[in-house]
N, C-alpha and C positions, 0 to 999 in steps of 0.2 A: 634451756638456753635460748633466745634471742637474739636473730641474727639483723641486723639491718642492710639492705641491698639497695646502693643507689636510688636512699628516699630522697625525696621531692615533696614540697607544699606550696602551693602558690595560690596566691592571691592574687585580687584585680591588680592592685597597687604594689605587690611587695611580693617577693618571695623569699620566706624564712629559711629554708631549706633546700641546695640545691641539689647538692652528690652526698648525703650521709651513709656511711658505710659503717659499723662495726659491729663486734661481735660481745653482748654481754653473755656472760657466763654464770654456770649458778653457783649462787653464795655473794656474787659480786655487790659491792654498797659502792654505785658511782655518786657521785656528789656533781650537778653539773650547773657550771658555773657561767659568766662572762656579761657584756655589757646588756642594758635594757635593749630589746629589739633586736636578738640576735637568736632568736626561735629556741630559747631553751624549754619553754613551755610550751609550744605548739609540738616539738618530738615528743614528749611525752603524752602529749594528748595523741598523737599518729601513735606513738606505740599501742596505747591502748584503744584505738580508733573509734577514740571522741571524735578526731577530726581525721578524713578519709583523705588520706594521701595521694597526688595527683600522679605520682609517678613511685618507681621503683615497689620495695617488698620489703614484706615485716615476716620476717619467719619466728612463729613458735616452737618450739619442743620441733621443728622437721616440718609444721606445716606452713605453706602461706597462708595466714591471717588475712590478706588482699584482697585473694582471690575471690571474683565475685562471686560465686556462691558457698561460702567459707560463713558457717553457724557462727557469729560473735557472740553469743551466749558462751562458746565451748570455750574462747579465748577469756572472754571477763571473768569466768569462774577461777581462770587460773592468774590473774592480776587484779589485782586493786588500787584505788584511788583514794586521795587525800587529797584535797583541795583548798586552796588560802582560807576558803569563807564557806570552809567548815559545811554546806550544801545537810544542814540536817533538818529535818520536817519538824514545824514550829508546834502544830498540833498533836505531835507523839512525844510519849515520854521518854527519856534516856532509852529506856532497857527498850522499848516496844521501837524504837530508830535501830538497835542493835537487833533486834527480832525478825525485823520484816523480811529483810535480801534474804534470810539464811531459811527462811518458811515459804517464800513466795519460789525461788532459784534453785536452792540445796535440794527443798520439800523434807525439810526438820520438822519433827511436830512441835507443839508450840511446847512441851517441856526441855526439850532438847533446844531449840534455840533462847530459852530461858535461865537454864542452866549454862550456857556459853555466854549469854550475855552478861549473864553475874560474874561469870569468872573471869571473863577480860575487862570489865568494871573493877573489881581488885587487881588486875596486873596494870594498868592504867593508872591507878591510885585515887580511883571513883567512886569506891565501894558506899554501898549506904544511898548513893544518886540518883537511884534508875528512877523513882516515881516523879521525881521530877523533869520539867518543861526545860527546853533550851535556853527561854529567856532571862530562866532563873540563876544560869550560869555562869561564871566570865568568859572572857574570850579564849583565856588556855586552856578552861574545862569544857569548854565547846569543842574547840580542836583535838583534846584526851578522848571525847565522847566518839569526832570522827574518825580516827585511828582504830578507836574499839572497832567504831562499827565496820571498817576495813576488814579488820583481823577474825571477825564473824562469818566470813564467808574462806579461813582459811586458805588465801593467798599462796600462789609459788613466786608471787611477785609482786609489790609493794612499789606502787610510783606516786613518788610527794611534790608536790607543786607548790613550791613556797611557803610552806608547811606555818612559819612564822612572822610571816610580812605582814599578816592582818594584827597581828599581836598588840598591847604593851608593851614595852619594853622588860616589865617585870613579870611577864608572863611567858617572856619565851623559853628562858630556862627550864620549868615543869614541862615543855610542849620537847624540849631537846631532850631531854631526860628520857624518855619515852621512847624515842625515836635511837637513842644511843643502845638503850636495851635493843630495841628492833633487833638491829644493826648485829649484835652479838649472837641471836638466834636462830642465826644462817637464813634468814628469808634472802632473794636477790631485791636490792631497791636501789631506784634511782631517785636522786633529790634534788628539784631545784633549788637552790638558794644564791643570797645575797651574802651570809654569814660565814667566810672564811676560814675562821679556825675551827667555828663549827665544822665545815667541810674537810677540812684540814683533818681531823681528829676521828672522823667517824667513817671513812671512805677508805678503801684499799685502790681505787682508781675515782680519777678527776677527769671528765671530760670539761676542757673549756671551747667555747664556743663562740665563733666569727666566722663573717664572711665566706654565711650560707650554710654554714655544717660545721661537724666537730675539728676544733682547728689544729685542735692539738691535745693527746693521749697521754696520762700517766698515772706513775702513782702520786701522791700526796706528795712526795720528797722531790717528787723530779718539777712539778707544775707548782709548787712555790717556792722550791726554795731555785732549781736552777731550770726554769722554763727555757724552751731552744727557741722558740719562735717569737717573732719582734710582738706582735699582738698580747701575747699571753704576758708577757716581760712587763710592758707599759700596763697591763690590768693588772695585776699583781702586783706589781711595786707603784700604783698609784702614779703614774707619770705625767706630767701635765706636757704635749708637745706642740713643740710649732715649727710650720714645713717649707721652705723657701725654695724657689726651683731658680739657680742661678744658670739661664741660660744664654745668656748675652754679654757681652761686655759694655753693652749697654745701657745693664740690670739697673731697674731704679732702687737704689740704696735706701736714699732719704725716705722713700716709701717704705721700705721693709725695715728700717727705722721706728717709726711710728707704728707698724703691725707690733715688732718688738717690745712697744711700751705701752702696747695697748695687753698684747701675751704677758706681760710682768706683773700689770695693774691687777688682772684679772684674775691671777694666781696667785697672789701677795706676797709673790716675789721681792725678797728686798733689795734697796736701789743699791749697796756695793755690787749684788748678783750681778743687777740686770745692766750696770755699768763693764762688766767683765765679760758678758755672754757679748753685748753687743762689740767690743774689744777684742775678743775671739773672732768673731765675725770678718772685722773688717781688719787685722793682721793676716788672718789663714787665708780667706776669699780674696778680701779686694787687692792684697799687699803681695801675696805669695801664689796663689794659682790662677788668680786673673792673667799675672805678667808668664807662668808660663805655658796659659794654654789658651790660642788662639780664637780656637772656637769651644769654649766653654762649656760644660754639661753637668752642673756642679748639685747635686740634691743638701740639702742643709738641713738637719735636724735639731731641735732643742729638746731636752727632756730634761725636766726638772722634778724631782722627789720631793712634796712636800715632807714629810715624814721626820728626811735625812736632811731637807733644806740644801740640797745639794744639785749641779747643774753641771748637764755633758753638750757638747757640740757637737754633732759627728758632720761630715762630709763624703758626702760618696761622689769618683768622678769620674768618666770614662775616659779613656785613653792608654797613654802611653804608663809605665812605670814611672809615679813621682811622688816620693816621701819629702813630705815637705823639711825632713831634718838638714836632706840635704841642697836648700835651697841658699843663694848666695846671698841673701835678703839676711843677713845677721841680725839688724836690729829689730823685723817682725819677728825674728822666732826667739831673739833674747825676751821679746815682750810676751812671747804666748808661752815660755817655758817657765817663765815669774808669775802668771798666775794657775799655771795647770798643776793639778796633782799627778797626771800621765795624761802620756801622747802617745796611743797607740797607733800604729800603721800597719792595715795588711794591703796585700795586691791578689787580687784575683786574672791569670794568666787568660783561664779559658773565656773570660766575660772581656777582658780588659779591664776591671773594674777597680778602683780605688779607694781607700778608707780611711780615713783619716776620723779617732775619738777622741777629745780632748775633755778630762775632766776636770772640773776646777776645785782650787783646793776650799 
């Protein structure tokens, strides 16, 4: 088991990780996912401390890994790595790449690490390979070779880092293939990728990941198909948005006008869309809750689904209780009720907070 305890990573410029906490467990396949630059790859290098984390604890089996004087030989024997660009030595052959860690680390003699290496050369579907050089390979029988030579050293933990991003595109299949069997043979691993349904498919838990640490926890069914948290939502369903903070009655319109058709161009939004979104806009905003809230706090969201081609409005607003249903303004809300598919409203009592979602049809 691997515990993680208020990890931390920081950099001059950046910090990937601020508060990570969780608890993988053994047998667990996390699949961890989210935008570029959001430390999915830097945790697992802290897990395995490639990179030495500034703060917090990596607990192994019970122990802290951290601690400075904590043998990292004890920890590496019990995890392994898989890296985008396959890191395999251009001067050894297949089988002697799969030789070395398990003769120099384990102390196999070399029949014993030669016998392992042939057999996970046939579980890989390499058999026949080993006298050969890496350059003589493609790129998914480079990455087959570096999985071998992972599995050489007997793993209680398998961490993949983008396993297929250096790929072809028609080589990542045999390199998923691979990694799917993993997955069934009870190892614990965690995978970064960009590949969804791949993640989707092979994972019993999905970490996704935002703003600093894991932002949100589940299984496969809860993180795509009904994510709780606005981040995972918009990564997952592809959402293109755009965020207007209407705090004035002052608010320059005509300007966030032009932001609006600059968000539409940019997304190839089509123009009855982007004619409707900005329509919503300025019935619900300028027409309906301008006139009844004085001093205005009005947030504005667009999100747009390319996928579904489809586009929501939300508003959130602080104050008093006001559904715009029941606004005196008939002719704004006959106009936003002609083109919405639903107009949700909630109130939130203990924030004072206000919602208003309008989807169009």
């Amino acid at each position: 088991m691997i515990e993680l305890r208020h990890l931390e990573k920081k950099y001059e410029n950046a910090t990937p990780l601020k508060d990570v906490n969780a608890v993988i467990r053994d047998g667990d396949v996390i699949s961890v996912i989210g935008p570029s630059g959001t430390g999915k790859s830097t945790l697992i290098r802290c897990i395995n401390m490639l990179e030495r984390p500034t703060g917090g604890q990596i607990l192994l089996d019970g122990e802290d890994i951290t601690a400075p004087k904590y043998d990292l030989t004890r920890a590496r024997r019990k995890m392994g790595m898989v890296f985008q660009s396959f890191n395999l030595f251009g001067h050894l052959t297949v089988i002697e790449n799969l030789m070395l860690a398990p003769m120099d680390i384990l102390k196999k003699t070399k029949q014993e690490a030669y016998e392992t290496g042939i057999s996970l050369l046939r579980r890989v579907g390499l058999a026949g390979r080993e006298l050969q050089y890496p350059e003589q390979l493609s790129g998914g029988q480079k990455q087959r070779v570096a999985i071998a030579r992972t599995l050489a050293m007997d793993p209680e933990v398998i961490l993949l880092d983008e396993p297929t991003s250096a790929l072809d595109p028609t080589m990542v299949g045999e390199v998923q293939a691979v990694i799917r069997d993993l997955a069934r043979s009870g190892k614990t691993m965690l995978i970064v990728t960009h590949e969804m349904s791949f993640a989707r498919a092979i994972s019993n838990r999905v970490f996704y990941m935002d703003e600093g640490g894991i932002y949100e926890d589940g299984t496969p069914e809860q993180i795509f198909d009904h994510p709780q948290k606005v981040q995972t939502r918009r990564f997952i369903r592809r959402l293109r948005v755009l965020e207007l903070a209407v705090d004035s009655r002052d608010f320059d319109f005509i300007g966030a006008g032009t932001q609006i058709d600059l968000y539409c161009l940019q997304n190839d939004i089509p123009p009855r869309e982007k004619y409707r979104i900005r329509l919503v806009i300025e019935e619900l905003v300028q027409q309906i809750l301008l006139a009844e809230f004085a001093e205005p706090d009005i947030r504005v969201t667009v999100e747009y689904a390319p996928d579904a081609q489809k586009a929501s409005i939300i508003a959130d607003y602080a104050g008093k209780r006001f559904d715009p249903h029941d606004t005196d303004n008939d002719l704004s809300l006959s106009v936003l009720t002609g083109v919405a598919e639903k107009i949700g409203y909630s109130y939130d009592g203990s924030r004072q907070q206000n919602r208003v979602a309008v989807t169009l049809k």
